[in-house]
C-alpha positions in Angstrom: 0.0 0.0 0.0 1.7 3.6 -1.1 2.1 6.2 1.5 -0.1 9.0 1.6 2.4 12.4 0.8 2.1 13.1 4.9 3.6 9.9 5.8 6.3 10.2 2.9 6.9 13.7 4.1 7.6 12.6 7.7 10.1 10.1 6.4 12.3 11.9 4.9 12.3 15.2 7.3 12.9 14.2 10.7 12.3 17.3 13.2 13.2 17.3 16.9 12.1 19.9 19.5 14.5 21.5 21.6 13.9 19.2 24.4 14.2 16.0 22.0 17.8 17.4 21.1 19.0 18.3 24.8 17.6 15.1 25.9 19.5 13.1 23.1 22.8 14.6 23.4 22.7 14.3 27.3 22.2 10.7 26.6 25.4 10.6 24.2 27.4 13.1 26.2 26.4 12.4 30.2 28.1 15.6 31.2 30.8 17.9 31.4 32.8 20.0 28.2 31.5 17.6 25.4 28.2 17.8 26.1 28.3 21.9 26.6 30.1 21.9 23.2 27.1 19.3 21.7 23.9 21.6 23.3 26.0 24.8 22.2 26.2 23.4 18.3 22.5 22.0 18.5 21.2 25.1 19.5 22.8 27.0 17.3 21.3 24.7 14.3 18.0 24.8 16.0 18.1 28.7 16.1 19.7 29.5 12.7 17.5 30.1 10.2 19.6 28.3 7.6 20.7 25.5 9.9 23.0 23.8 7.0 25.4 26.8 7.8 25.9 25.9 11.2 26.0 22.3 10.4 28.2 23.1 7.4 30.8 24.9 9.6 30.9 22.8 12.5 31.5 19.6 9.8 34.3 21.7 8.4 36.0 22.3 11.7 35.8 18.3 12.2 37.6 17.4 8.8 40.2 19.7 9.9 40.5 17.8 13.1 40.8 14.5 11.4 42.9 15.7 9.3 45.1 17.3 12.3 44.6 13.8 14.1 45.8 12.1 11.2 48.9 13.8 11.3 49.9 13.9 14.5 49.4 9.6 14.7 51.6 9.5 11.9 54.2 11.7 13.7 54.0 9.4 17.0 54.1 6.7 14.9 57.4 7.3 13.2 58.8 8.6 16.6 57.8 5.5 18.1 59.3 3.2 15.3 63.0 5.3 15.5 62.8 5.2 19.6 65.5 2.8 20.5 64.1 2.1 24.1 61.9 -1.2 25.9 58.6 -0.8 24.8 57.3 -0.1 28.3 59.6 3.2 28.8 58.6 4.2 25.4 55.1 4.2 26.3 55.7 6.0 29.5 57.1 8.5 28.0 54.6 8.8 25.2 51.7 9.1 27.2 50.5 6.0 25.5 49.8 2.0 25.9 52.3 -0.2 25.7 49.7 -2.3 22.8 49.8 1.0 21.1 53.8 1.0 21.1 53.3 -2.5 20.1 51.0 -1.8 17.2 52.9 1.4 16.3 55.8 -1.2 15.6 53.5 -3.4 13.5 54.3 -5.9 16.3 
C-alpha cells in the first residue's frame, strides 16, 4: 500500500524539539565539556535560520581535526618506530599503551 504524501513527508524530514535534542545529546554526552560543546552546536542549528550553515561549519572544523589527528598519529608513529628504548619506557614516555607501542611497531 503507497504512503499518503504526509507519511512520505515525515520520512524523509525528521524534526526534533528543543527538548528532543537536549535530551539526546545528554544521553550521548552524560556531562561535562562535550556535552556543553554538543547543546551549544544544537542550539545554534535549531536557532539559525539556515541551519545547514551551522551544520556546514561545524562539519568543516571536524575534517580539519581529522585531518590534524591524522597527522599527529603519523608523527608518533614514526617517533615510536626510531625510539631505540623497551617498549614499556617508550610508552611511558609517550603518554601512551604499551599495545599502542606495540602496534605502532607493527608488532
Amino acid at each position: 500500500m503507497p504512503l499518503n504524501r504526509k507519511a512520505r513527508s515525515s520520512m524523509t524530514k525528521e524534526s526534533h524539539t528543543q527538548r528532543e535534542v537536549e535530551t539526546m545529546v545528554a544521553a550521548r554526552y552524560p556531562s561535562g565539556r562535550l556535552q556543553d560543546l554538543a547543546l551549544d552546536s544544537a542550539r545554534a542549528v535549531l536557532s539559525e535560520a539556515p541551519a545547514r550553515t551551522q551544520l556546514e561549519g561545524t562539519a568543516q572544523r571536524y575534517a580539519a581535526a581529522v585531518l590534524a589527528l591524522d597527522e599527529a598519529r603519523a608523527e608518533l608513529t614514526g617517533a615510536i618506530i626510531a625510539t631505540d628504548a623497551p617498549e614499556t619506557k617508550i610508552a611511558e614516555w609517550a603518554g601512551v599503551t604499551r599495545m599502542t607501542v606495540r602496534k605502532a611497531r607493527g608488532k
